[in-house]
C-alpha positions as CSV (number, residue, x, y, z in Angstrom):
1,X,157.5,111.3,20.4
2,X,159.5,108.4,20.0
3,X,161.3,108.0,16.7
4,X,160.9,104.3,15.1
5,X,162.1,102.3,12.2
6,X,160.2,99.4,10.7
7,X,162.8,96.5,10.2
8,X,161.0,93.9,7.7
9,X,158.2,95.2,5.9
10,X,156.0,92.0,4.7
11,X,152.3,91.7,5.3
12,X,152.7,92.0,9.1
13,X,155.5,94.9,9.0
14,X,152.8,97.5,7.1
15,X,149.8,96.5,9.6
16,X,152.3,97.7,12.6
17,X,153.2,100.9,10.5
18,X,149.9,101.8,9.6
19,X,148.4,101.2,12.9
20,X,150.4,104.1,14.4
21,X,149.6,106.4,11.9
22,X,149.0,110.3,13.3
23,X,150.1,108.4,17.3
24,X,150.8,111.0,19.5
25,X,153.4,108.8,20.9
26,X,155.3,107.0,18.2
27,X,155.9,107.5,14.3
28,X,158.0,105.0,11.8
29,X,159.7,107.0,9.4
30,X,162.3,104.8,8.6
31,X,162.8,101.7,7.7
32,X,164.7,98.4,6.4
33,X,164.0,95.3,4.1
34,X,165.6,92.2,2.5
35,X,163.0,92.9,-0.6
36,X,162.6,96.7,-1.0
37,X,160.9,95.7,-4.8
38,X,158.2,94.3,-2.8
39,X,157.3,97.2,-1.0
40,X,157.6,99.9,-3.1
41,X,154.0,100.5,-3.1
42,X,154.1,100.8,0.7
43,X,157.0,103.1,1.1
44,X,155.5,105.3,-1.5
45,X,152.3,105.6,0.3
46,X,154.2,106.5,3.5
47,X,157.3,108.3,2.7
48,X,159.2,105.8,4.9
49,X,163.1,106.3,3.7
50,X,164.6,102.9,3.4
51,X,168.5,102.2,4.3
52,X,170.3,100.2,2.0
53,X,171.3,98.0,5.3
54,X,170.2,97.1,8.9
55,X,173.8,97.4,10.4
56,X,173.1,101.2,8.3
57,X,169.9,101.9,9.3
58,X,171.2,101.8,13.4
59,X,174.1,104.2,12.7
60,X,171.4,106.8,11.9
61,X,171.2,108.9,15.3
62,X,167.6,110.3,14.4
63,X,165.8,106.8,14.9
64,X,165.3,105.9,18.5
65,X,164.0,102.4,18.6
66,X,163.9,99.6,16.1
67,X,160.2,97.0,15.4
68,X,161.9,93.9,13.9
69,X,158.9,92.0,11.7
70,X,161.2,90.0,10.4
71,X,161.5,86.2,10.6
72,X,161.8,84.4,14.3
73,X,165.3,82.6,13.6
74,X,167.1,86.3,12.8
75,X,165.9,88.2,16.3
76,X,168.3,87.8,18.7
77,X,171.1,88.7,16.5
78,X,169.1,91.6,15.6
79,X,168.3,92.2,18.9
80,X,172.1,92.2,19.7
81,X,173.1,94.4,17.1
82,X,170.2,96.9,18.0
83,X,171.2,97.2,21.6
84,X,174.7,97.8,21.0
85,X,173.5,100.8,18.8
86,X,171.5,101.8,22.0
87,X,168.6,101.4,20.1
88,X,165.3,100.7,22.1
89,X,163.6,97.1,20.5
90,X,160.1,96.0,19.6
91,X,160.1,92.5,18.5
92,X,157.3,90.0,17.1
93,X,156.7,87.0,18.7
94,X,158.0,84.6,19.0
95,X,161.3,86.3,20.3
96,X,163.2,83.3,19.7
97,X,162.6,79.9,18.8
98,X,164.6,78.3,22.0
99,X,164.6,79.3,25.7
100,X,167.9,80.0,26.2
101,X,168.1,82.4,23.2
102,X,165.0,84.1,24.6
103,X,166.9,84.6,27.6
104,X,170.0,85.8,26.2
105,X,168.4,88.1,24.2
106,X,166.7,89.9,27.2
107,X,169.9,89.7,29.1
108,X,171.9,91.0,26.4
109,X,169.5,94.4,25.8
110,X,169.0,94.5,29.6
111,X,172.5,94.9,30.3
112,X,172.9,97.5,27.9
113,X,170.1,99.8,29.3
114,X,168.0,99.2,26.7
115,X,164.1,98.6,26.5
116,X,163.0,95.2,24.7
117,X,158.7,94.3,24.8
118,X,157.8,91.7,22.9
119,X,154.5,91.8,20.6
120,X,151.8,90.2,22.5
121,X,149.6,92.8,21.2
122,X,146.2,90.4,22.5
123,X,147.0,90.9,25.8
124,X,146.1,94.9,25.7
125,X,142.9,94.1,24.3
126,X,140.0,95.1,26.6
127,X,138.2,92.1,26.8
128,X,141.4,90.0,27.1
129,X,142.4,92.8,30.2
130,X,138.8,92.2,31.6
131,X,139.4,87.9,31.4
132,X,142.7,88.1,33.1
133,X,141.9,90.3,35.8
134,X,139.1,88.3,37.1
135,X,141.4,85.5,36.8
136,X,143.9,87.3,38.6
137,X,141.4,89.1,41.6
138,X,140.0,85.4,42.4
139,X,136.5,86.0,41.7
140,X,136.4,82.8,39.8
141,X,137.7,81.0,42.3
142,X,140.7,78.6,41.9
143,X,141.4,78.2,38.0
144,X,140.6,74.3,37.6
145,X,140.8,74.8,33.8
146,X,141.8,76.9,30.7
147,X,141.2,76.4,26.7
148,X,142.0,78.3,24.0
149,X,141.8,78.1,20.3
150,X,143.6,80.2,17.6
151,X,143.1,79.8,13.7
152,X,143.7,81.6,10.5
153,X,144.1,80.4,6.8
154,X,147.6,80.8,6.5
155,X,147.8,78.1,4.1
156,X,145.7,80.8,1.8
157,X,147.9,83.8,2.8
158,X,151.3,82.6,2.9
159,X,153.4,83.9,0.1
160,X,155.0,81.1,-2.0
161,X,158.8,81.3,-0.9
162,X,157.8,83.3,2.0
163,X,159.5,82.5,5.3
164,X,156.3,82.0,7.2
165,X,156.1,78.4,4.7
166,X,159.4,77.2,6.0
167,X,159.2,74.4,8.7
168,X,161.9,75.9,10.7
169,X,160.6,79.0,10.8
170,X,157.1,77.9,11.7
171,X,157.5,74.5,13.8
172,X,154.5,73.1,15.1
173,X,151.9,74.4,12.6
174,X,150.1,77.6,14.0
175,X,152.2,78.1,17.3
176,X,154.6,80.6,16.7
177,X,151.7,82.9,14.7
178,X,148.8,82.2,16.7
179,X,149.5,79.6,19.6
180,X,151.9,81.5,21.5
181,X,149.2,84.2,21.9
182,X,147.0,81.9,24.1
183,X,150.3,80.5,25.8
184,X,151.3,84.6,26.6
185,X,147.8,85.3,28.3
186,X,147.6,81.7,29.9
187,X,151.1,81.8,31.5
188,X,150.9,85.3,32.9
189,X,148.0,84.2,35.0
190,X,148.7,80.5,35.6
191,X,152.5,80.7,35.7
192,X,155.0,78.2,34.2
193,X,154.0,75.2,32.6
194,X,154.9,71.9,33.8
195,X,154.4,69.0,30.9
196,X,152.5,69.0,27.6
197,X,151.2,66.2,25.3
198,X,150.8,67.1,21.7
199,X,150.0,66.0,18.2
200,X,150.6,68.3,15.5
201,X,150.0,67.4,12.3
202,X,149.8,67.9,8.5
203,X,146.0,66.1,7.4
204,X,145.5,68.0,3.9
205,X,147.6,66.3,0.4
206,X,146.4,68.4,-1.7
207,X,148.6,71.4,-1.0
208,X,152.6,72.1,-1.5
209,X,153.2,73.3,2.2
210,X,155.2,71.3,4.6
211,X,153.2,72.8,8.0
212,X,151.6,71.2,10.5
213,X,148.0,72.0,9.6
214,X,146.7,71.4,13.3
215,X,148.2,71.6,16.5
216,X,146.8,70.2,19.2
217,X,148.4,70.5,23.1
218,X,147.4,69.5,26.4
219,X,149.1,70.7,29.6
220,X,149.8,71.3,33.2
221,X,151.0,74.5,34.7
222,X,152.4,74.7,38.2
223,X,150.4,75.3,40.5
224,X,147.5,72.2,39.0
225,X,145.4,73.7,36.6
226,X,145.0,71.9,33.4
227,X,144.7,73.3,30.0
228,X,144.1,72.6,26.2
229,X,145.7,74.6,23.5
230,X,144.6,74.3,19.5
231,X,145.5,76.2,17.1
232,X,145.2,75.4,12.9
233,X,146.8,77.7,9.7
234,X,143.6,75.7,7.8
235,X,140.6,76.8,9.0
236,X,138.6,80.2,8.8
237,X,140.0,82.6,11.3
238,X,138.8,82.0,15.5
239,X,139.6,83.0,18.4
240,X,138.7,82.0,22.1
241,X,140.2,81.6,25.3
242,X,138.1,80.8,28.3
243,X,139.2,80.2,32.1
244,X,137.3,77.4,34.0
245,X,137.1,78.9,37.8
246,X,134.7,77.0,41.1
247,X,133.1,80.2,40.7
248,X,132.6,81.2,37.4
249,X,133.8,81.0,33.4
250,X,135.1,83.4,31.8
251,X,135.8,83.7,28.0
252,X,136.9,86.0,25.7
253,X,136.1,85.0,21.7
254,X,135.5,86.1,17.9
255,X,138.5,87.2,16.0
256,X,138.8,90.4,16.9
257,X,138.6,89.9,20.5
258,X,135.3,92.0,20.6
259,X,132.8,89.8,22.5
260,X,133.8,89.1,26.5
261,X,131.1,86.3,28.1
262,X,131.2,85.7,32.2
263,X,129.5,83.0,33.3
264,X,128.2,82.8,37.0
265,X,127.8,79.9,39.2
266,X,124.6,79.4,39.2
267,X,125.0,79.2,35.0
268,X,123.7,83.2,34.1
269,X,125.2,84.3,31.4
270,X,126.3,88.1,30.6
271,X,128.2,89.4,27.6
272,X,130.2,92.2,27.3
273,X,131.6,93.7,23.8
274,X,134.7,95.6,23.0
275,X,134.6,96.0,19.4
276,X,137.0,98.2,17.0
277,X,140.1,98.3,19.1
278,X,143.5,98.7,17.6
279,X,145.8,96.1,19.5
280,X,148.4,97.0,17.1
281,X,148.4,100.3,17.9
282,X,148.0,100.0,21.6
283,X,150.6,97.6,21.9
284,X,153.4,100.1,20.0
285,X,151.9,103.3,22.3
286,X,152.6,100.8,25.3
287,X,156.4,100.2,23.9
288,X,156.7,104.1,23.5
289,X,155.5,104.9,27.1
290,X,158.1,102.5,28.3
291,X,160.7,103.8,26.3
292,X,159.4,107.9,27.0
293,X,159.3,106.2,31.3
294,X,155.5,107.6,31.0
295,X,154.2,104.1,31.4
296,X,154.4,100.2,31.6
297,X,154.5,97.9,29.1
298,X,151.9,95.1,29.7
299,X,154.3,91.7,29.4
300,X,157.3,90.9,31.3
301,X,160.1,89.5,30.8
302,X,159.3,86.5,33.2
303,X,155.8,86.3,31.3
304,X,158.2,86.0,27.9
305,X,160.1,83.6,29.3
306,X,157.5,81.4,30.9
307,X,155.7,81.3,27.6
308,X,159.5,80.3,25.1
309,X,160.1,77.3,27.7
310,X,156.4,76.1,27.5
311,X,156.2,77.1,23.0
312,X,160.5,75.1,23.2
313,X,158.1,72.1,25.3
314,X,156.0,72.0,22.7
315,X,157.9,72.1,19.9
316,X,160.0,69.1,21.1
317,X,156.8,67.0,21.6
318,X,155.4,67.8,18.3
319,X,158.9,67.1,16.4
320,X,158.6,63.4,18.5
């Protein structure tokens, strides 16, 4: 059982906590935050004991690893001061904002022997494991094509004052909170990225934020394939990514991941569904077994890096 504590417990920090609740494999009983008055509620309900500091919270020799939920820009020193502690690291997405801190950051725990998985969480889905492998096997054929679309309301969720409305934290509209998830599963099948074109934009005045409201990305990965990325923080929530082979289309849609559709050459149409999965809680059990040696994580640190220098691409087009 490996011993965790939650670092950053907003919105996103409670979903990870509770999705591991009664896991076999990992517990959080521990935790930090910049704003314990805002989750007082939360630690109630759990009994998670809250350090008054995150440079306190790694002296404490019962927690094994750390889950930083806490805003992109603060990882990699977190990340530094973690592994120094010897403290095994589960960190949201984006790790970094820049390639080069992405790879120091993996450099840095890697040279001190300790494990660091990033929160993809999509990619242990079923029906995302199903798209990818048939991408991977070559039963589509040569990959001519992918496209992929991400959105969620942010713009109705978003705490005023919260990090996730500043511009630094959240360049390019929806791609560090949703975009990167479709750039993680696109890259670990297609490989790097080679160029992008982009327009990101904010088209709604009638609200206070300073986001992009759509972001919109064509691009080229290595070996040919073309692709289209969109993602918005405006619209209702969607999902789907979908892999354009000589052979065959596969997609993998709804919000929750649940509906898988192959399509054959000859244009027949079958649907699978995967419904009521906890990607949360698979992801975390997938960090434990690499930490416990009793398993793989699913993303590596080559996927990680192929998917900062394509999200640092991106942001650099969108900002010209």
């Amino acid at each position: 059982m490996i011993d965790a504590a939650i670092v950053g417990i907003g919105w996103w920090g409670q979903v990870l906590v509770r999705s591991v609740n009664n896991s076999e494999k990992i517990k959080v009983s521990k935790g930090y935050t910049r704003t314990p008055g805002n989750a007082g509620e939360f630690v109630e309900e759990t009994g998670i004991k809250l350090h008054d500091s995150y440079e306190d919270l790694l002296t404490d020799d019962a927690i094994d690893a750390v889950i930083l939920a806490t805003p992109h820009s603060s990882h990699v020193e977190q990340i530094k001061l973690a592994a120094d502690a010897k403290k095994h690291i589960y960190v949201e997405k984006p790790l970094a904002l820049t390639l080069s801190e992405t790879k120091e950051a993996i450099s840095y725990a890697r040279n001190a022997g300790i494990e660091i998985c990033v929160g993809f969480q999509r990619r242990g889905h079923p029906s995302m494991v199903a798209a990818l492998s048939a991408v991977r096997d070559g039963s589509l054929g040569r990959i001519i094509h992918v496209e992929g679309h991400q959105s969620a309301p942010g713009l109705r969720i978003y705490k005023p004052g919260s990090w996730r409305q500043e511009r630094d934290e959240q360049p390019a509209g929806g791609m560090t909170g949703m975009g990167i998830h479709l750039l993680d599963s696109m890259v670990s099948v297609l490989g790097r990225v080679t160029d992008v074109d982009v327009k990101s934009v904010k088209l709604l005045h009638d609200n206070a934020s300073t986001l992009d409201e759509i972001t919109s990305v064509l691009m080229t990965f290595e070996e040919g394939t073309t692709g289209y990325l969109g993602t918005s923080i405006a619209t209702p929530g969607y999902f789907s990514l979908r892999f354009f082979g000589e052979n065959g289309v596969v997609e993998v849609r709804n919000p929750d991941l649940g509906e898988l559709a192959h399509t054959s050459q000859t244009g027949e149409v079958t649907v699978q569904t995967h419904t009521g999965f906890d990607m949360g809680r698979a992801a975390l059990e997938g960090f434990a077994d690499q930490v416990s040696g009793t398993g793989k994580f699913l993303i590596s640190d080559d996927d990680v890096i192929n998917g900062s220098e394509a999200l640092e691409m991106i942001f650099a087009a969108a900002a010209n």
